[in-house]
N, C-alpha and C positions, 0 to 999 in steps of 0.2 A: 888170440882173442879176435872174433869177428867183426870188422869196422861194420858200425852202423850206417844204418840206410837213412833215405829222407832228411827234410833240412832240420837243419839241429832246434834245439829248444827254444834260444832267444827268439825264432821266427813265431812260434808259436804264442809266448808272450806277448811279442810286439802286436800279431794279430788281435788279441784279446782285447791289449789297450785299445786300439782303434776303436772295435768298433760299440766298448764301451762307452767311451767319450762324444760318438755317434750319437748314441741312445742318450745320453745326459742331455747334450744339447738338443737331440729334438723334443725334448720333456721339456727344456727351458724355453722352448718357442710354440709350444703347441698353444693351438688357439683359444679361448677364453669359453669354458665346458659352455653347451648352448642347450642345458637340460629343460625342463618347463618349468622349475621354480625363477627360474631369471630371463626366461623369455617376456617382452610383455605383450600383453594382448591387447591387438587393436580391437578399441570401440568398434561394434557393428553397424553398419550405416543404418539409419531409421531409428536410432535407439530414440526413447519416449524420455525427452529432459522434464525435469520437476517443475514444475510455476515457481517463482522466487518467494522466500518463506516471506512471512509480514513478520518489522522488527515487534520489539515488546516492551515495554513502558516498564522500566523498574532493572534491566540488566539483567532478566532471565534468559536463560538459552530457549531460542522459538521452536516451537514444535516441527518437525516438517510439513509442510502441506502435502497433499494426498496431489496426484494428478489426474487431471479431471479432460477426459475424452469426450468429443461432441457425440452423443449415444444417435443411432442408426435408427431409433423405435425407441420412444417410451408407450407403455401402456395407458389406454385408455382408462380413466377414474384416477389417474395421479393426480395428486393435491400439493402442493408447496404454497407454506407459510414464510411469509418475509416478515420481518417488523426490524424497525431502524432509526436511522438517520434520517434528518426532512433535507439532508444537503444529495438524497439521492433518490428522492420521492420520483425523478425526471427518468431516471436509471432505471430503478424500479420498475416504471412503468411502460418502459421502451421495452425492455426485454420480456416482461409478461406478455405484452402482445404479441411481443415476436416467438415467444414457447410455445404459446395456445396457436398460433398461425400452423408452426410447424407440425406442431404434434395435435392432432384432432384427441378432444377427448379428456383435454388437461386441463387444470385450474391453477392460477396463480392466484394469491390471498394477498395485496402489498397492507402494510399498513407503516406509520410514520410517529411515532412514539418516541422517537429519541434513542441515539445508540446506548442507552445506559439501560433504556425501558428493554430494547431488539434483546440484547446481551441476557438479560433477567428474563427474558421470556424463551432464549434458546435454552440457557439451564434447568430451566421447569419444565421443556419441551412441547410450550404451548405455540414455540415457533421455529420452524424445519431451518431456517436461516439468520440470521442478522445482518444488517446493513450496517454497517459504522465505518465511521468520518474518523476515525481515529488506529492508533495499534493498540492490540490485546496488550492487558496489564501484564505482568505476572501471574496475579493473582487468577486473572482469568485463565490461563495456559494451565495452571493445576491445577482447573476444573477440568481440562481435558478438550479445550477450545484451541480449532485451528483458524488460521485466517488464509485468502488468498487475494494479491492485488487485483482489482477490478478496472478501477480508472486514478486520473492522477485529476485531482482540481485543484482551484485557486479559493482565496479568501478574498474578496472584495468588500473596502470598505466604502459606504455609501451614505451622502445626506440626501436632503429633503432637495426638489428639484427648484426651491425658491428659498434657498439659504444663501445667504448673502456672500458666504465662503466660495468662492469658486476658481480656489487654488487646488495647488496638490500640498500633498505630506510629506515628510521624508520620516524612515525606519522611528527614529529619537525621538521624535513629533508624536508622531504613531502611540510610542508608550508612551509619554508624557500624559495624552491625552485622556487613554485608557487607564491608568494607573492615580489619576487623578490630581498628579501635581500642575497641568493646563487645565484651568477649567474657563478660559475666555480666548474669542476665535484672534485675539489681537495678539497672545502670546505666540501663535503659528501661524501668522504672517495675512490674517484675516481683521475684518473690521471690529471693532469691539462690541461686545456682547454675549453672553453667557454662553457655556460648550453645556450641551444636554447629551449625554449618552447613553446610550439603550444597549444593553447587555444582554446575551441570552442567557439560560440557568444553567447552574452546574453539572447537570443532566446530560445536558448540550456536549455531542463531540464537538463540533464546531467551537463551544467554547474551550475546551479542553485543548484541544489543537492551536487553540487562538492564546491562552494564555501560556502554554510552552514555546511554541514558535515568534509567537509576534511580542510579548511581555518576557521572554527569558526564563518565563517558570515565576516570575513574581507576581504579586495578585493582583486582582483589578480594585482600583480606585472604590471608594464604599461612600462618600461622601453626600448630599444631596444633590448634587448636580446628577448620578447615577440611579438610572432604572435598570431593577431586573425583572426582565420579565416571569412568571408564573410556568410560561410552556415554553419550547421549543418551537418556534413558528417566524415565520418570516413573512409573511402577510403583518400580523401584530405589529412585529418591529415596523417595519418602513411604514406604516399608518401612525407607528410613533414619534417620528423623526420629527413631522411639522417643521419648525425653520432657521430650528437652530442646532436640530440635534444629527448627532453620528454614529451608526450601527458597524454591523459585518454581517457577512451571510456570503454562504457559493454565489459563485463567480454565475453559474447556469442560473441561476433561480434571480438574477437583477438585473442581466444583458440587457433583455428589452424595454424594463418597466420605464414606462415615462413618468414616474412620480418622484422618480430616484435620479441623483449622478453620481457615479464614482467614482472614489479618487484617486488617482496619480498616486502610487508611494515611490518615491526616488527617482521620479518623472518617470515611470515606467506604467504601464495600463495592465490588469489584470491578465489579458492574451499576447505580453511581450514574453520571450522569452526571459528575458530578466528581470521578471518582476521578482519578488519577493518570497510572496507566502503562497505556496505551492504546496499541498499533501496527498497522500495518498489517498485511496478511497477502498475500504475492501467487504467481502461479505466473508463471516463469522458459522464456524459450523462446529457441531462435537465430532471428532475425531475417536471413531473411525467412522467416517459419514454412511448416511443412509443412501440405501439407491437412489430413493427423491433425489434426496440431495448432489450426488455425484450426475445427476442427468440434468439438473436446472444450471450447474457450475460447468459441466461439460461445455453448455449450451452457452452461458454466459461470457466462458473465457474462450473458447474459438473464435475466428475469423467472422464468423457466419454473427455470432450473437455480438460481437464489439462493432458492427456495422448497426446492429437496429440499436443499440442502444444511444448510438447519436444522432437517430431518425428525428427527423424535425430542427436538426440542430443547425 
């Protein structure tokens, strides 16, 4: 029998194992597959972020707002309708000038009815916008109502510039006085003599805002020491104050008046940073908006129109 050649069998095995065991361990260390479902992708520089939605009165999910680009050209015979809030009559009309400035050929409509009136006149569509001192209900979002923040303001409460009170308040004081368990200036650290206060209507973002934020959501005082007024106006009010009585109204609309002083809440003044009653301010649109409308919001929430809207200020 002829002796075989080449190396015997066990070599051949052993080689097998090798570089079996090779192949296992580079499987157990290969690196973490890098296919495009687990890649992630970076953001593109310039991407276009959303405006922050406006929250919703009632614990609805908010609609998102649209975002709104300052337009290059609007056309000649564009018309925008506003109707709102009188806490942004100032707003309003900063920025209408400064639309029609820019853009030759435009109209802005402001008018001041109260955010309850703006809101009722966007759903009829007798108005391209709304101005409101307050957040969309619920109810208003399943109309198909979007909001987007404009500016942020204060609630200044204000007496007569010849009221004998010429303290501040603190938060507790505040509703006491509102709510109508103080109704003499002696209970909040004033001389004695009767608390007269002027309330605006239910209409009122202002009031709305005033009685969640500053009352807790409890109601205002009903008693006779309490006026409400008929409209939404802030001329009324502080003509009603005379010299014993105590309103609210934006903080921009009683800066200057000499008729007026306002008061301190928590020794803090209106333009402290830590004052108190601070809200937002927003304009109100149907979603999915009109080109009016995305070209007057463009204008409004850019750099360019948040500059005129504080002109004069």
């Amino acid at each position: 029998m002829a002796k075989s050649s080449g190396p015997p069998p066990i070599v051949f095995i052993l080689l097998f194992l090798l570089l079996a065991g090779g192949g296992w361990f580079f499987f157990l260390n290969k690196p973490a597959s890098q296919d495009a479902n687990n890649t992630p992708t970076p953001t593109p520089a310039g991407d276009v972020v959303a405006p922050p939605v406006a929250p919703v009165v009632g614990g609805a999910k908010p609609v998102a707002a649209s975002t709104f680009a300052l337009p290059a050209s609007v056309p000649a015979g564009t018309a925008v309708r506003i109707d709102g809030s009188t806490s942004m009559v100032t707003i309003n009309q900063n920025l209408k000038n400064g639309f029609q400035g820019k853009f030759s050929g435009t109209t802005v409509d402001t008018k001041a009815n109260g955010s309850a009136k703006g809101i009722q006149d966007l759903v009829a569509g007798t108005a391209d916008i709304a101005a409101i001192s307050r957040p969309l209900t619920a109810q208003e979002q399943g109309q198909g109502l979007a909001a987007v923040p404009v500016a942020l303001d204060t609630i200044a409460l204000v007496v007569g510039i010849n009221n004998p009170f010429k303290g501040g308040l603190t938060s507790a004081q505040v509703q006491d006085i509102f709510k109508g368990t103080a109704q003499d200036w002696s209970k909040v650290g004033g001389p004695a003599g009767p608390i007269k206060v002027i309330n605006r209507p239910e209409v009122s973002g202002t009031h709305q805002t005033f009685k969640e934020q500053v009352l807790s959501g409890a109601n205002f005082g009903t008693g006779p020491n309490v006026t409400t007024l008929d409209r939404d106006a802030t001329t009324p009010l502080l003509q009603a104050l005379g010299n014993n009585g105590i309103g609210y109204a934006t903080f921009a609309q009683v800066a200057n008046q000499k008729t007026v002083r306002v008061v301190p809440v928590n020794s803090a003044t209106p333009d402290a940073g830590n004052y108190p009653y601070k809200r937002q301010l927003y304009y109100a649109y149907k979603n999915p908006p009109s080109q009016t409308v995305k070209d007057f919001l463009g204008y409004a929430t850019s750099s360019e129109g948040q500059k005129a809207m504080l002109a004069g200020n």
